[in-house]
C-alpha positions in Angstrom: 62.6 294.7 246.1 65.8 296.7 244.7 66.6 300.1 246.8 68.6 302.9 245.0 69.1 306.5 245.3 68.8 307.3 241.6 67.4 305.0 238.9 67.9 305.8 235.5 65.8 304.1 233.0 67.2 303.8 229.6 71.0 303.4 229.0 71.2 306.0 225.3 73.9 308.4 225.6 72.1 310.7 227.8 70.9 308.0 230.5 75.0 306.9 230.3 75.9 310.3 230.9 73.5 311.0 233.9 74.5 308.3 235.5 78.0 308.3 235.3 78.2 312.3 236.4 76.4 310.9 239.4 77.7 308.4 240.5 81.5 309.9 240.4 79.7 312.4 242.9 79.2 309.5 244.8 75.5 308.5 244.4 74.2 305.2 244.5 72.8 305.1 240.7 71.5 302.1 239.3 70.6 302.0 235.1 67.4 300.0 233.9 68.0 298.9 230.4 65.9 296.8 227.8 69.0 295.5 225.8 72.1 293.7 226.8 74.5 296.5 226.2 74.5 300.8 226.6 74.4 302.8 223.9 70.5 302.7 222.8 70.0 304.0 219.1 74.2 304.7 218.6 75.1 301.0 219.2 72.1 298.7 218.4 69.8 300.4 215.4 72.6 301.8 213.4 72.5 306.0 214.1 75.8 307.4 213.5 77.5 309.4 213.0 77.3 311.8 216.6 76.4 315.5 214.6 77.4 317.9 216.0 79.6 318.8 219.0 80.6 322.1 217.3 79.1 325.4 216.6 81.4 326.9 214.2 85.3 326.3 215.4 83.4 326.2 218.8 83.7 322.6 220.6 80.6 323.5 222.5 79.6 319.7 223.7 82.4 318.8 225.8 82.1 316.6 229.2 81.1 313.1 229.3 79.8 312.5 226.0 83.5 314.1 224.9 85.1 312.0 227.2 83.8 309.0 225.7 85.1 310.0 222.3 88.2 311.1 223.4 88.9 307.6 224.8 87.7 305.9 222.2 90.0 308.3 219.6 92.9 307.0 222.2 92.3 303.2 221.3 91.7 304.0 217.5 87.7 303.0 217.9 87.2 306.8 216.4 89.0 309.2 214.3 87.0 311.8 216.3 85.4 315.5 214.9 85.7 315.1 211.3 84.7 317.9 208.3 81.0 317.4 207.5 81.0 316.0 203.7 77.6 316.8 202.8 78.0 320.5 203.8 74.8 320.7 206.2 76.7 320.9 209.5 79.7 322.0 211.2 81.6 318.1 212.1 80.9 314.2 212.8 82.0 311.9 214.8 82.3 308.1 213.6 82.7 305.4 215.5 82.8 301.8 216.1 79.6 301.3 217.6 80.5 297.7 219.2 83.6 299.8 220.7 81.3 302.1 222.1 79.2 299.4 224.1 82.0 298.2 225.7 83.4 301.6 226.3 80.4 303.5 228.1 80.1 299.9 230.0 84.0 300.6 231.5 82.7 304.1 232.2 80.0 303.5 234.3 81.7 301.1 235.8 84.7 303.2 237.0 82.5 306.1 238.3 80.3 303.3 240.8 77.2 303.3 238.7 75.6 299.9 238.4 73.2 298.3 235.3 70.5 296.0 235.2 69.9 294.4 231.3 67.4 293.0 229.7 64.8 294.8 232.1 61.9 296.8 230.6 60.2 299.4 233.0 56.6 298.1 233.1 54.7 300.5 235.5 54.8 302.9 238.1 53.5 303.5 241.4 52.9 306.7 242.6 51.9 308.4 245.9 50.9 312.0 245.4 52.9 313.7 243.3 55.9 311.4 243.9 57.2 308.1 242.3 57.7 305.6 245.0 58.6 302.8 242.9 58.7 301.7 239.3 58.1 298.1 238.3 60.3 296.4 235.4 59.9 292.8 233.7 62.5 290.7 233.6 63.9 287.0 233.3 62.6 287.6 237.3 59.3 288.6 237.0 57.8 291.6 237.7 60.0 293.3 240.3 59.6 296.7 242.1 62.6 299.0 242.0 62.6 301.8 245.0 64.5 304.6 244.6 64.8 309.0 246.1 65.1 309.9 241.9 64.5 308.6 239.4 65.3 309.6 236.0 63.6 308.8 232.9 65.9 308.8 229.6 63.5 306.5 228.0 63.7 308.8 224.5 60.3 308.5 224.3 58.9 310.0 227.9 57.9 306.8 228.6 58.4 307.1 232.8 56.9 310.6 232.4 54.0 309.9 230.8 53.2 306.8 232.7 54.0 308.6 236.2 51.4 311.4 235.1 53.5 314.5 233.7 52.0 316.7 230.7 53.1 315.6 227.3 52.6 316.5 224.0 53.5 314.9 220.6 54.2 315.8 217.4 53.9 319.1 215.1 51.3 321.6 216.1 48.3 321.4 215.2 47.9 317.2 213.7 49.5 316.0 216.4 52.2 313.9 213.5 55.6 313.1 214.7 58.9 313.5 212.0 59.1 310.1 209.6 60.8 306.9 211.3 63.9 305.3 209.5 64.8 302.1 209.5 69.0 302.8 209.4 71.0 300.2 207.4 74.8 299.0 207.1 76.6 298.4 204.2 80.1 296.9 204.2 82.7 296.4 201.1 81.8 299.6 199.8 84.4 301.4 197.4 84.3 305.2 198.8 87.1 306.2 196.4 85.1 305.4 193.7 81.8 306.7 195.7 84.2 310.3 195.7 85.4 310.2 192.0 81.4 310.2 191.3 80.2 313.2 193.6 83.9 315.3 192.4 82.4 314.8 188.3 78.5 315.2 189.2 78.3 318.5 190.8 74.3 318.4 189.7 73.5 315.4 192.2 74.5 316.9 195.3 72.5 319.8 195.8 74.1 320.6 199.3 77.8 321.2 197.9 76.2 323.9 195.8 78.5 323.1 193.0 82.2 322.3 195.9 81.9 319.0 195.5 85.9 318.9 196.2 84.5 319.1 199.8 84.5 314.9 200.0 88.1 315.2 200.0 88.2 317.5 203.0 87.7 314.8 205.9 89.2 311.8 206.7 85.7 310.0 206.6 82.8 310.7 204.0 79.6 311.7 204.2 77.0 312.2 201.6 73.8 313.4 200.9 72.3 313.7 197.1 72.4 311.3 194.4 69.1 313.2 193.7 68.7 312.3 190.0 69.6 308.7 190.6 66.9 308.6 192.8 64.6 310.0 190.8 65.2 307.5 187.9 64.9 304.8 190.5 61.4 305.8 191.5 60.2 306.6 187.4 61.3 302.8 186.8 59.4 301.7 190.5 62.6 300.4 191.9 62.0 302.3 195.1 58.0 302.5 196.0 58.3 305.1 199.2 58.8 308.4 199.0 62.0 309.0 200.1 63.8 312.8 200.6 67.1 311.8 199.0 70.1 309.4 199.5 71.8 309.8 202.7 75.0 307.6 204.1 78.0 307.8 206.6 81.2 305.9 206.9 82.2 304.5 210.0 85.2 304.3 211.7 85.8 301.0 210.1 87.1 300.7 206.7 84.4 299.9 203.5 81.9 299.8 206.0 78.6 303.3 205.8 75.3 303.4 207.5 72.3 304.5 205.6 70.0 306.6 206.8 67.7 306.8 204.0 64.4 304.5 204.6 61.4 306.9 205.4 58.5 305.5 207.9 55.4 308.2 207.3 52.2 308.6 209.2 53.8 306.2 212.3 53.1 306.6 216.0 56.4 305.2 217.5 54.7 305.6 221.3 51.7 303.3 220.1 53.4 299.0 219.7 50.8 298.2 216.9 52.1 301.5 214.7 55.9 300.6 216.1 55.4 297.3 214.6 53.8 297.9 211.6 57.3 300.4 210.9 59.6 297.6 211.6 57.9 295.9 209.3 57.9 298.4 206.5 60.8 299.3 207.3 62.9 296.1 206.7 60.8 295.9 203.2 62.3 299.7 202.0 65.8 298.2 203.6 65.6 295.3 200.6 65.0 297.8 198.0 67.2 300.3 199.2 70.1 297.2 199.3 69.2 296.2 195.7 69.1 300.3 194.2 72.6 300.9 196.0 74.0 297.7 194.5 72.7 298.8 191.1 72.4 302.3 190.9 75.0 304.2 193.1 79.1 303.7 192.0 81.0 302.0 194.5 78.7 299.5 195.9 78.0 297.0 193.3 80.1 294.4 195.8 78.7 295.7 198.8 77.1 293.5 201.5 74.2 294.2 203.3 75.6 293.9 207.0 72.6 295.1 209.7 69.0 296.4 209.8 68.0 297.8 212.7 67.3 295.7 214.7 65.2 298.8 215.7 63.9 301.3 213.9 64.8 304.9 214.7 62.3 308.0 216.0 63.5 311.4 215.4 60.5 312.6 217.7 57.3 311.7 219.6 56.8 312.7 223.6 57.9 316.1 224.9 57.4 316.7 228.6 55.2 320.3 229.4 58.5 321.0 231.8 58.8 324.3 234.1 59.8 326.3 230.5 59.6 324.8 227.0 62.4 325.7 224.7 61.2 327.5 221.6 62.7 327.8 218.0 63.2 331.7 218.5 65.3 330.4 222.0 67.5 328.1 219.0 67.6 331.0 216.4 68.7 334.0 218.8 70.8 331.9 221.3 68.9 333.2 224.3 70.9 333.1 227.6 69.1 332.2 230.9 70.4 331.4 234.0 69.9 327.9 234.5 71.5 327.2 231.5 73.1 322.8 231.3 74.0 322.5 227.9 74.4 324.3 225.1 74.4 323.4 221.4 74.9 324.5 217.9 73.3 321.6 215.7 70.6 323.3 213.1 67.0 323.1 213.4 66.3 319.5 211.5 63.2 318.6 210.7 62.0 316.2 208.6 58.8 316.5 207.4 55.8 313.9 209.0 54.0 313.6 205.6 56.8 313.7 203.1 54.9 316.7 201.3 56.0 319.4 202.3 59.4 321.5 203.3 59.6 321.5 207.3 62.6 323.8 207.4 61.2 327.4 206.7 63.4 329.7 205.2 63.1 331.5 208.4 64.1 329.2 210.6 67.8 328.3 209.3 70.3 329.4 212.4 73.4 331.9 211.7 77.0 329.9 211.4 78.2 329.5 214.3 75.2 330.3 217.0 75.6 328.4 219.9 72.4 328.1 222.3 71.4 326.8 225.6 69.2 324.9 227.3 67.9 325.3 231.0 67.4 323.1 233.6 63.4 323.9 233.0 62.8 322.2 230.6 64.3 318.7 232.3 61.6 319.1 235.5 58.2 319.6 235.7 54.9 320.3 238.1 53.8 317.5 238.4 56.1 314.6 239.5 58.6 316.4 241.9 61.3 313.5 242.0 61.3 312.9 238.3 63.9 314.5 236.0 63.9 313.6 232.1 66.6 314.1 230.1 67.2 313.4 226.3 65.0 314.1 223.0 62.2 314.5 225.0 62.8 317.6 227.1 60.4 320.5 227.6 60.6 321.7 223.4 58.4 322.8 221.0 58.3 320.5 217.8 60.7 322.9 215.8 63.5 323.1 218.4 63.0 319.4 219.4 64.1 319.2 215.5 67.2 320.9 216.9 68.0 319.5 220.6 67.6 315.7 219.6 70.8 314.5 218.2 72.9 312.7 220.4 75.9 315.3 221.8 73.4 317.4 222.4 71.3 314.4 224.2 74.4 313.3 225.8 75.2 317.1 227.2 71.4 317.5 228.8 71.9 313.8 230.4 74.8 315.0 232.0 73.4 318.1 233.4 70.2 315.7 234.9 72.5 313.6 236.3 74.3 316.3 238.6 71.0 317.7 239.4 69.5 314.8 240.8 72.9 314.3 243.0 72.1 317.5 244.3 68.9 316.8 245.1 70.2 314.3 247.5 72.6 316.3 248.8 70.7 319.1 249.5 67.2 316.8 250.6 65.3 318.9 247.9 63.0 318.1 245.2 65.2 318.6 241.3 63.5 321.6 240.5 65.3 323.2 243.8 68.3 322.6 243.4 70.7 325.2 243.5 71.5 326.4 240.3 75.1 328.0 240.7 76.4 324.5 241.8 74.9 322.6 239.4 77.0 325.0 236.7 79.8 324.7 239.0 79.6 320.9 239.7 78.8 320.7 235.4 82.2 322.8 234.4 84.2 321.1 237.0 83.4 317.9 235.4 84.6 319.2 232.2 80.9 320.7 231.1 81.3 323.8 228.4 79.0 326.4 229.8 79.8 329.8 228.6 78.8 333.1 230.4 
């Protein structure tokens, strides 16, 4: 038996950054994790770059998840906020995602919180509407692990939907969740020559609308397009998926982009015969995709295939019913309320389930430069009443989940969970009590950006 006063289960950004905002209150925290290492999707499966912490000239993700990039831009392990290439968004962030393991471990670390690797949660035990224990597998057993809070940054809902709260999944009204990708790296990669091709072929990048000097306006590229090479690639059955385009990222190391361009349709990644079925499909598009960049895009003919994986990557799945559900009208007109943790200013991104359609309606683009919020609502909910989720799968419709789930933004609500469930102890309350003017308070004194 392991006692705690607030367990976090999964290590992503936003577990990391509720933990370590609690712990430097002084909370006993202890982080359940299923790898050997922190980071979740950033540092083992390839996502990258971290888009956006801006709206507009706004730096509107600050705190922990700042803090971490800002000491890793100190040891060269980032060149931090960087132009946005392809023209959809506002900055990037590349980094060196083995830096970053090692980084958020030093963080935790320093603030008091404690890990537990390699430890799956693997049930929960409930009495009433409280969790008095969750159970994880490990080289152990199956061990129960006691604790006041627990927090579930699972990306999935995992805890949630296992302890008993309302979920949903997916679009409204089939239920389908966005396409998985199975992310790629590519090292030796010639991005000067990648950059003379986008500057002299203006008609391949549809999202430069004709500026394709834009490459040259970051230290680190980013592109999105090659549209008729793809095309050709599919008329000659190079590539057999559908895919929406080609899409890749340089890194904070030299020569070296990730890919995110495989497409995993029609794929359940809560259900493990569907999850296994993508990771199988999805290292047999990341085969073809290596052989079509090798032949058909300038600048990689002497790239090497460097990583797959090793997991393949959900955009969206759970969603708990919290005490409010974040709407796209919230995204669009920036609503304000009162119990406002993090705000945001990352579009609405949504990538359509089937592949047939445009998920993005005209309707739904937001203005440059909006910045909205999201309340401490949609992190609790009415029926577990010492639960508090935090990441991707907050209390959101399907269209602003498409908005809220990149990782500053994940990072951001994780710290704001991890303050509330401090206060929770301190004030001997259940999370959705807490007081709401110190949680602000406790959040901007540790660096937080909440505006008025």
């Amino acid at each position: 038996m392991r006692y705690t006063d607030i367990c976090v289960v999964g290590g992503g950004i936003s577990g990391f950054a509720a933990a370590v905002a609690a712990s430097r209150l002084g909370a006993k925290v202890l982080v359940v994790e299923q790898y050997g290492f922190l980071g979740g999707m950033l540092t083992m499966a390839g996502v990258g770059p971290m888009m956006t912490f801006h709206a507009g000239a706004d730096q509107v993700v600050r705190g922990i998840t700042s803090e971490l990039i800002d000491r890793m831009v100190k040891k060269k392990k980032s060149p931090g906020h960087v132009f946005d290439t392809i023209g959809y968004t506002y900055t990037v962030t590349p980094f060196d995602a083995e830096w970053m393991k090692h980084e958020m471990e030093l963080m935790l670390q320093e603030s008091g919180g404690e890990v537990l690797y390699h430890t799956m949660l693997a049930g929960v035990e409930k009495k009433g509407q409280c969790i008095e224990a969750i159970y994880v597998c490990n080289k152990a057993g199956i061990n129960p692990i006691r604790a006041k809070i627990f927090i579930d940054a699972t990306g999935d809902g995992d805890l949630s939907a296992w302890a008993g709260v309302e979920c949903t999944k997916g679009r409204v009204p089939d239920g389908a969740c966005q396409p998985l990708t199975m992310n790629m790296k590519m090292g030796n990669v010639d991005l000067e020559k990648v950059k003379a091709y986008v500057l002299d072929h203006p008609e391949e990048f549809p999202y430069l609308k004709g500026n394709t000097r834009m490459v040259n306006m970051a230290s680190h590229l980013s592109v999105s397009g090659f549209v008729k090479t793809l095309e050709k690639a599919i008329e000659n059955k190079e590539i057999t998926e559908r895919l929406e385009g080609v899409l890749f990222f340089e890194t904070n190391n030299p020569g070296e982009v990730i890919i995110n361009t495989s497409r995993l349709y029609g794929y359940d990644p809560t259900d493990p015969d569907q999850l296994t079925k993508a990771e199988i499909e999805g290292r047999k598009q990341v085969r073809e995709l290596e052989t079509f960049f090798k032949n058909r895009i300038p600048g990689f003919e002497n790239a090497i295939l460097l990583q797959s994986g090793p997991s393949v990557g959900a955009r969206s799945s759970r969603q708990i019913k919290g005490l409010y559900t974040l709407t796209h009208e919230d995204i669009l007109k920036g609503t304000k309320f009162e119990d406002t943790i993090a705000h945001a200013g990352y579009p609405i991104d949504i990538h359509s389930p089937d592949g047939k359609e445009v998920a993005v309606k005209d309707d739904m683009h937001i203005k440059h430069g909006t910045v909205y919020s999201i309340p401490y609502r949609c992190l609790v909910n009415k029926d577990v009443v010492n639960l508090i989720t935090v990441g991707r799968c907050i209390s959101a419709t399907f269209e602003a989940q498409g908005a809220i789930r990149t990782t500053p933004t994940a990072g951001a609500i994780g710290h704001g969970g991890g303050v509330a469930a401090y206060l929770s102890l301190k004030h001997q309350t259940i999370p959705k009590e807490v007081p709401g003017k110190e949680l602000r308070r406790i959040l901007i004194e540790q660096g937080a950006y909440l505006s008025s």
